[in-house]
VOPAGU-2260 file (C-alpha; in pm, 1 decimal, decimal comma):
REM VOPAGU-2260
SITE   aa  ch    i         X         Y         Z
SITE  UNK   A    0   -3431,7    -298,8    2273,9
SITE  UNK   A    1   -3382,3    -333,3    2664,5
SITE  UNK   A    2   -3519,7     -86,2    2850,1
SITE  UNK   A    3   -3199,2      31,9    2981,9
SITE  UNK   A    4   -3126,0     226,6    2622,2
SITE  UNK   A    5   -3428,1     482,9    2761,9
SITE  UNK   A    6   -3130,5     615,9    2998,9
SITE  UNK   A    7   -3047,9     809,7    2710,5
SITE  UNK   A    8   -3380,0     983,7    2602,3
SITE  UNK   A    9   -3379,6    1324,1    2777,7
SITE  UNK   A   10   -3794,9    1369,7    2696,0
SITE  UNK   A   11   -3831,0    1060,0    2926,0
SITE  UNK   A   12   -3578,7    1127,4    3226,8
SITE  UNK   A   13   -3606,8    1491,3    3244,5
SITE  UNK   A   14   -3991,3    1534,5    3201,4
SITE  UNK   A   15   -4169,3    1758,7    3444,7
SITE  UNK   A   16   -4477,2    1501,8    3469,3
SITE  UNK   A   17   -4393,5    1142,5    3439,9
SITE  UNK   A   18   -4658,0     849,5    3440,6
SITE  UNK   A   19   -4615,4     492,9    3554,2
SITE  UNK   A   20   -4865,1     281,2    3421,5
SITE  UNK   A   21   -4849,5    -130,8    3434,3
SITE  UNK   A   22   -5025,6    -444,8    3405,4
SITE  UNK   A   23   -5002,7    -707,4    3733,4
SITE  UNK   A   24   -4995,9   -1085,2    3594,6
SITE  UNK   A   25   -4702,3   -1164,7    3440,9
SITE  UNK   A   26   -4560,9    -824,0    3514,5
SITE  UNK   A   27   -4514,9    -720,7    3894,1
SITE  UNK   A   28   -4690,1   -1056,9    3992,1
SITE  UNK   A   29   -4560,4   -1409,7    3828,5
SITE  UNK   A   30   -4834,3   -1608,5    3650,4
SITE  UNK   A   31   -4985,0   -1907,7    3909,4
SITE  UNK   A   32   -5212,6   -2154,4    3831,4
SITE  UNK   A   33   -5472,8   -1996,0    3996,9
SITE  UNK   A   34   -5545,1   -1700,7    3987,1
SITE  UNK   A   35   -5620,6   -1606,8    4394,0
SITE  UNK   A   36   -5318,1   -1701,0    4472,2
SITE  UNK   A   37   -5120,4   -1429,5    4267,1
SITE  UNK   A   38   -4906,1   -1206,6    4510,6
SITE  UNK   A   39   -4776,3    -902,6    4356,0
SITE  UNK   A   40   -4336,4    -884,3    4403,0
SITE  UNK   A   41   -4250,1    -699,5    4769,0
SITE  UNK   A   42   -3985,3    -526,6    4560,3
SITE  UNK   A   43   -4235,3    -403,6    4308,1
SITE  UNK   A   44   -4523,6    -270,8    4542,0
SITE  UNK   A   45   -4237,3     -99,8    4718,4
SITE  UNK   A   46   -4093,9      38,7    4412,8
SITE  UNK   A   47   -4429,7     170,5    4358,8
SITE  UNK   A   48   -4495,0     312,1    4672,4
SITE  UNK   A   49   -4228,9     537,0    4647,9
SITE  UNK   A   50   -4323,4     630,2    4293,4
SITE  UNK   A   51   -4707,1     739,5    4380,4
SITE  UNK   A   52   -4542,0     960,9    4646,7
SITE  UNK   A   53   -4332,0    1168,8    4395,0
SITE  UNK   A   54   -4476,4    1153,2    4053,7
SITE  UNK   A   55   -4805,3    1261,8    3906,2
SITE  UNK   A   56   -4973,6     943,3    3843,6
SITE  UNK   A   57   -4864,2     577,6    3949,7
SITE  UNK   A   58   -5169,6     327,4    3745,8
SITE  UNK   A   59   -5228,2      17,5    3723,7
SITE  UNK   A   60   -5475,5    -143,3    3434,9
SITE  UNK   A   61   -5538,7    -488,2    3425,5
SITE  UNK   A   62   -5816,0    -759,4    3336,3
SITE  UNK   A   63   -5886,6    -848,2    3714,3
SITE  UNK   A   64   -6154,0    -640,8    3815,2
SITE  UNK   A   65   -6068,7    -301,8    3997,5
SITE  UNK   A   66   -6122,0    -380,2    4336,6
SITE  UNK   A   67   -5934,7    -696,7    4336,7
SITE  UNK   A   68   -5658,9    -531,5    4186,5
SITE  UNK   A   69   -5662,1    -247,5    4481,8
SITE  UNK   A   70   -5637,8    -491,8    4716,5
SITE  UNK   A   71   -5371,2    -716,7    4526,5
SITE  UNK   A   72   -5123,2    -438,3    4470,9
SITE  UNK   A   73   -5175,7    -232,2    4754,1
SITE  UNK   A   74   -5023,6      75,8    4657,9
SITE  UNK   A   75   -5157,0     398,4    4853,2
SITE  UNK   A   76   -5226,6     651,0    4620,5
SITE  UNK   A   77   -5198,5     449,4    4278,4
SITE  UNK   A   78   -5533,4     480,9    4022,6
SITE  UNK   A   79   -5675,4     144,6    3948,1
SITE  UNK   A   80   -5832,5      70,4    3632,1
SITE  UNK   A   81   -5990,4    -326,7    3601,3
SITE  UNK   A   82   -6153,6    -524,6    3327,5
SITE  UNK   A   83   -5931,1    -423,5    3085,0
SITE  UNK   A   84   -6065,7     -13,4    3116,1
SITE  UNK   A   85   -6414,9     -88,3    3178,3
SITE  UNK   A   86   -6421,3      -7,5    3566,1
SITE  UNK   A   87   -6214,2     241,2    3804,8
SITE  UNK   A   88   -6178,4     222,6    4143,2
SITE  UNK   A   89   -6296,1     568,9    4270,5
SITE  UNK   A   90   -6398,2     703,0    4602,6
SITE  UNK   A   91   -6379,6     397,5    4707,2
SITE  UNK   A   92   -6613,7     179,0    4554,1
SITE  UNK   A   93   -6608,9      76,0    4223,7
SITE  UNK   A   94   -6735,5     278,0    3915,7
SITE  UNK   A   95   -6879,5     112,5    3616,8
SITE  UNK   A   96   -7032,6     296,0    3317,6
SITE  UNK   A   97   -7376,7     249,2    3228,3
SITE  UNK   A   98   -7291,9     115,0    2883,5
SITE  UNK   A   99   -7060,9    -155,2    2993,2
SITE  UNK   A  100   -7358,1    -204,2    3291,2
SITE  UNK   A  101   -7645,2    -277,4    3023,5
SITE  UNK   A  102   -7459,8    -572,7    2879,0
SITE  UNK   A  103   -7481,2    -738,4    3256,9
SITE  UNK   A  104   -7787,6    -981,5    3129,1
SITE  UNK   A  105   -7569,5   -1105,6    2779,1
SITE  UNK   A  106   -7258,5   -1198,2    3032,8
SITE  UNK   A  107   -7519,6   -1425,9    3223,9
SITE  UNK   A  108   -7652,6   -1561,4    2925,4
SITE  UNK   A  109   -7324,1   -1625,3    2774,0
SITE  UNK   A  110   -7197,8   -1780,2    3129,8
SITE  UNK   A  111   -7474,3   -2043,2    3125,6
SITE  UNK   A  112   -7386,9   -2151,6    2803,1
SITE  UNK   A  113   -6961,2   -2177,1    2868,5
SITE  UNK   A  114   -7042,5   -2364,9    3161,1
SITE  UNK   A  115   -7264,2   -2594,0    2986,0
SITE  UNK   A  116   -6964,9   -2652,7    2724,7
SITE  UNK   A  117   -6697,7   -2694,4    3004,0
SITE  UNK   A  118   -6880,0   -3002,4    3192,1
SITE  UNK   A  119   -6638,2   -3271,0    3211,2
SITE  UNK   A  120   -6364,1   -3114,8    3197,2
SITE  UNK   A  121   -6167,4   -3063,5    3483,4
SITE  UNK   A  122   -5950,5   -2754,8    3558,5
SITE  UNK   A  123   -6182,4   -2553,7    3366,3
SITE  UNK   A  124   -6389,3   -2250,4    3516,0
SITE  UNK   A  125   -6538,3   -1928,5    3454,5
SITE  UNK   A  126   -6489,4   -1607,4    3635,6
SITE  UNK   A  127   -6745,1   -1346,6    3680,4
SITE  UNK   A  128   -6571,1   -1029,2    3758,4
SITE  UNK   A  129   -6871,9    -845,9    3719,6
SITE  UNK   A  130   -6827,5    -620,6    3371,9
SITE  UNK   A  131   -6666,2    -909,8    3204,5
SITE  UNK   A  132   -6577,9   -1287,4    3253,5
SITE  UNK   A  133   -6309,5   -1492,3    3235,0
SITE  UNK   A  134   -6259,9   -1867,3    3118,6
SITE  UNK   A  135   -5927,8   -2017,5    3250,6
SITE  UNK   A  136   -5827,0   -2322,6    3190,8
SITE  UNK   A  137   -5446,4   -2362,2    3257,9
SITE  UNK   A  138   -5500,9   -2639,4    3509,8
SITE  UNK   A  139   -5714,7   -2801,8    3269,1
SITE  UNK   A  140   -5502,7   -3143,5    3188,1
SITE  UNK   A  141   -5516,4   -3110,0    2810,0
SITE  UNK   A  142   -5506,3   -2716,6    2665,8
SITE  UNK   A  143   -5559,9   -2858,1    2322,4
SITE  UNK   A  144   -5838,7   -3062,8    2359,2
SITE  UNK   A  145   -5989,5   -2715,3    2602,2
SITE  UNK   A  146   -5918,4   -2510,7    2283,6
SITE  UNK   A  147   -6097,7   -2675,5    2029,7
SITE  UNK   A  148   -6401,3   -2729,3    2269,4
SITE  UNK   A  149   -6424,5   -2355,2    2360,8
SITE  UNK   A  150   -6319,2   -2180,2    2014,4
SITE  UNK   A  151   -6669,0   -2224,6    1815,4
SITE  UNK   A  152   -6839,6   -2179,1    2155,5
SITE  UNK   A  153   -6663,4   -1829,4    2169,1
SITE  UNK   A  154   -6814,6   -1766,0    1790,8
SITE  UNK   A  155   -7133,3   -1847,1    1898,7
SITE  UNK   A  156   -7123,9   -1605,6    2169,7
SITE  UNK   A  157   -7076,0   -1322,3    2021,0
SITE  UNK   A  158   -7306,8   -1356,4    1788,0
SITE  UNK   A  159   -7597,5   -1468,4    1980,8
SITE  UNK   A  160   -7548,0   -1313,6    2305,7
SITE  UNK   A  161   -7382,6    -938,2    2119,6
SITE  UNK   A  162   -7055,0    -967,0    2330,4
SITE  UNK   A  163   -6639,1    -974,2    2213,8
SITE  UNK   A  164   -6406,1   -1235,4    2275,1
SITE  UNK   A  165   -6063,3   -1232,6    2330,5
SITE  UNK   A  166   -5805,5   -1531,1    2345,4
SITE  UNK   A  167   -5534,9   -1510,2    2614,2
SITE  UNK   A  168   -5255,3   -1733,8    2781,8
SITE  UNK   A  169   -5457,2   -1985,2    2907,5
SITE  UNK   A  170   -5766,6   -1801,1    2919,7
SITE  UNK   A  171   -6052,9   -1681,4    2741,3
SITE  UNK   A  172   -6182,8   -1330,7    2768,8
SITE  UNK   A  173   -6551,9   -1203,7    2699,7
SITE  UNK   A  174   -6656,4    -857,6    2669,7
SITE  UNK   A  175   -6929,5    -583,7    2583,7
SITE  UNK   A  176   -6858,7    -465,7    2249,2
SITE  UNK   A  177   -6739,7    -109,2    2322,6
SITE  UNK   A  178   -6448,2      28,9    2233,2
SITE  UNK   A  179   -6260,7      29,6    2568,1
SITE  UNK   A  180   -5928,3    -119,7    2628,3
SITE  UNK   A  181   -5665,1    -110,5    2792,9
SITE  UNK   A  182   -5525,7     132,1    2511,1
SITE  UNK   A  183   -5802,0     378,5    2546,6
SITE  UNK   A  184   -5745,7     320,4    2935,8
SITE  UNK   A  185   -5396,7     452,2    2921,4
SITE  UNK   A  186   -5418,6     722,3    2711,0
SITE  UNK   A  187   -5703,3     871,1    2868,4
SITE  UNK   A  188   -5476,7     856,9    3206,2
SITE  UNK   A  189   -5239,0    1059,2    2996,3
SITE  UNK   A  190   -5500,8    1329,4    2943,1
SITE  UNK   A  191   -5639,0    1338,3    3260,8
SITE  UNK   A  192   -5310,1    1318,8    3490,6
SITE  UNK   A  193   -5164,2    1587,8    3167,8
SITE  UNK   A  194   -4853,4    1395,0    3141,1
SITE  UNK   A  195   -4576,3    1461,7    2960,5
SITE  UNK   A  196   -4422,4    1140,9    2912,1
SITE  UNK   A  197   -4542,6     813,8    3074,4
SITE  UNK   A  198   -4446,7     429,1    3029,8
SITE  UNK   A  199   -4691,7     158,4    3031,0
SITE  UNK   A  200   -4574,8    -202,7    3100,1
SITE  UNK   A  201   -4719,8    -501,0    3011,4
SITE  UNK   A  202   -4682,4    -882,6    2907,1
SITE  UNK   A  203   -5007,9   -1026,1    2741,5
SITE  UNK   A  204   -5178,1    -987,1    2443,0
SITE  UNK   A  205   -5466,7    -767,8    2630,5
SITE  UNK   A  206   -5114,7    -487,9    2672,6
SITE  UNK   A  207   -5087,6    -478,0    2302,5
SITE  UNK   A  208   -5352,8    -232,0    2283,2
SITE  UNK   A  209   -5195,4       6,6    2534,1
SITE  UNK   A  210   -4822,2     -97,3    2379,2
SITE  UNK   A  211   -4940,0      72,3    2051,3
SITE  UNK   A  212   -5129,3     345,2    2225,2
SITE  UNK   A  213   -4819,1     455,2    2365,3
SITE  UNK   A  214   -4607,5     469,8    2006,6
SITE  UNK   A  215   -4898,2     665,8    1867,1
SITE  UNK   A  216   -4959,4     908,7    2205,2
SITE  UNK   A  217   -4564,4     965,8    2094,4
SITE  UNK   A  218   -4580,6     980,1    1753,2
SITE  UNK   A  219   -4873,6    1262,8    1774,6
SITE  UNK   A  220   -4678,7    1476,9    2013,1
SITE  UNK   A  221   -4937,4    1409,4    2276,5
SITE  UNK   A  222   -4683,6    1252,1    2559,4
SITE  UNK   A  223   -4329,0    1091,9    2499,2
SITE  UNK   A  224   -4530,7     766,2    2644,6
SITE  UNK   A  225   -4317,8     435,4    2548,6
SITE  UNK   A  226   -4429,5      68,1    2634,5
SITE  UNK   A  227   -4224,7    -200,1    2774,0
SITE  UNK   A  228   -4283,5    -540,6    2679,9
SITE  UNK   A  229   -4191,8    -822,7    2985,0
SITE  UNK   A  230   -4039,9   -1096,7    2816,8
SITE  UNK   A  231   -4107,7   -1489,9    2949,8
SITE  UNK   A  232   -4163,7   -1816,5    2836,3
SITE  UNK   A  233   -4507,1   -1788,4    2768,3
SITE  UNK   A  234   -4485,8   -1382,8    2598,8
SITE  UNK   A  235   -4675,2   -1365,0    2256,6
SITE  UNK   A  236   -4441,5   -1247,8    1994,0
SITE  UNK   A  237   -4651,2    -977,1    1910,7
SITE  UNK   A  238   -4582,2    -787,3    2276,8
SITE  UNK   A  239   -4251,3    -775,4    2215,4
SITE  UNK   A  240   -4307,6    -666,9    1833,4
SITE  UNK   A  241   -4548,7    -372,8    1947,8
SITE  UNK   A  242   -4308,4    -272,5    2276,2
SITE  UNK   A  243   -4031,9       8,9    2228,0
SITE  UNK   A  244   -3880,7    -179,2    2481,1
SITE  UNK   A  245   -3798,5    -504,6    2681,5
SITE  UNK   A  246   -3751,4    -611,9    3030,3
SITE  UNK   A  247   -3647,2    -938,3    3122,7
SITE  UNK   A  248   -3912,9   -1105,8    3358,5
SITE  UNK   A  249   -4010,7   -1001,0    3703,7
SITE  UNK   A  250   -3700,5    -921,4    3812,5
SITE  UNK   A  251   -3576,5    -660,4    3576,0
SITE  UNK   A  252   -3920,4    -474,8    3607,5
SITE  UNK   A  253   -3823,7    -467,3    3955,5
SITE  UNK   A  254   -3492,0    -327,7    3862,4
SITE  UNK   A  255   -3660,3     -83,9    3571,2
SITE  UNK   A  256   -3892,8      45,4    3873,7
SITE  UNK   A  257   -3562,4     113,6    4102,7
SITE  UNK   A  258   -3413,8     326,0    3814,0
SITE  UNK   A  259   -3764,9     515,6    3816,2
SITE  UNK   A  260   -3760,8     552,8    4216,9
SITE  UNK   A  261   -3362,6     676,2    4222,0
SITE  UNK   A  262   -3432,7     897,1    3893,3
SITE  UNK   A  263   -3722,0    1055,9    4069,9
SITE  UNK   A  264   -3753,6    1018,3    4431,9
């Protein structure tokens, strides 16, 4: 269902406390080949702007690490959440929780032996973003043959090195095994910020988590929170299965966020 068809739900456009929450690749920023040269949509960050200046809470959550994403989306007065929940930007510098900190020695171990796997191949890296890491490989010249190197490599991590992995678009993602996400992430925005209805949008299979934590912060009378799925080429079926609704691309999440700004500001 396109996101227009929330025009009609009166617990969404006359709440007293509305949160925006999204993701950045994909969703205000196209996917690039690599992954510095992302630049969030003018149209978007101004959309944004606006937003943070009349609502309770404008978020972002993403797998880049918090800081990056500050600086990437640029938004005065928006919360940042990075590494898929596992760090906040907060008083300006960036706040990690000593559970997800123990597991720092495991990510080195497990970065020494994905770098060992990924010699030869070209287009191939990993990213240490501190809390987590990241294996991309979309300029890699054969995904396939990238794949089926990496996959029982992934296996092995987790069970030698006591860390999660996670499959992406192009990219491998490897985590401390606690229960954070970028579910948990936005509902516990929707506690702290006391929302009473909030919309989370995403495009990747790390948004599922927060898509379905937004049906069940509904469904339990919590927050009329809904999630919109951004639909591409590249979308996994199951975002748009899990989101209550759709936007077309980059462009009509620009033109969702202008509804927000004229309904609101």
């Amino acid at each position: 269902m396109h996101w227009e068809a929330l025009k009609t739900q009166t617990a969404f456009t006359q709440t007293a406390r509305l949160g925006v929450i999204t993701d950045v690749d994909g969703t205000i920023s196209p996917i690039v080949d690599v992954p510095d040269a992302a630049q969030v949509s003018q149209t978007a960050r101004q959309h944004l702007t606006r937003l943070a200046a009349a609502l309770p809470l404008v978020g972002v959550i993403s797998g880049r690490g918090a800081a990056d994403v500050r600086e990437r989306v640029g938004v005065a007065g928006a919360v940042y959440v990075g590494n898929h929940g596992m760090e906040r930007w907060r008083d300006g510098a960036v706040e990690i929780p000593p559970d997800v900190r123990a597991y720092r020695p495991n990510l080195e171990a497990a970065i020494a032996r994905i770098e060992s796997a990924l010699v030869g191949i070209e287009g191939a890296w990993v990213e240490d973003k501190g809390a987590t890491l990241s294996v991309h490989y979309r300029q890699a010249e054969d995904h396939d043959a990238v794949q089926a190197r990496l996959h029982p490599v992934m296996a092995q991590i987790e069970t030698a090195h006591d860390l999660r992995t996670f499959a992406g678009r192009m990219i491998y993602e490897v985590r401390p095994p606690i229960d954070t996400n970028k579910g948990s992430a936005f509902a516990a925005l929707v506690r702290e910020y006391d929302l009473t209805a909030a919309v989370y949008i995403g495009d990747d299979t790390t948004d599922i988590d927060a898509l379905k934590s937004a049906a069940a912060l509904r469904q339990s009378g919590v927050c009329y929170a809904v999630g919109v799925g951004v639909e591409s080429a590249e979308t996994p079926p199951a975002v748009i299965e899990n989101a209550d609704y759709t936007a077309q691309g980059i462009p009509d999440v620009e033109a969702f966020l202008g509804w927000l700004v004229a309904l609101n500001c």
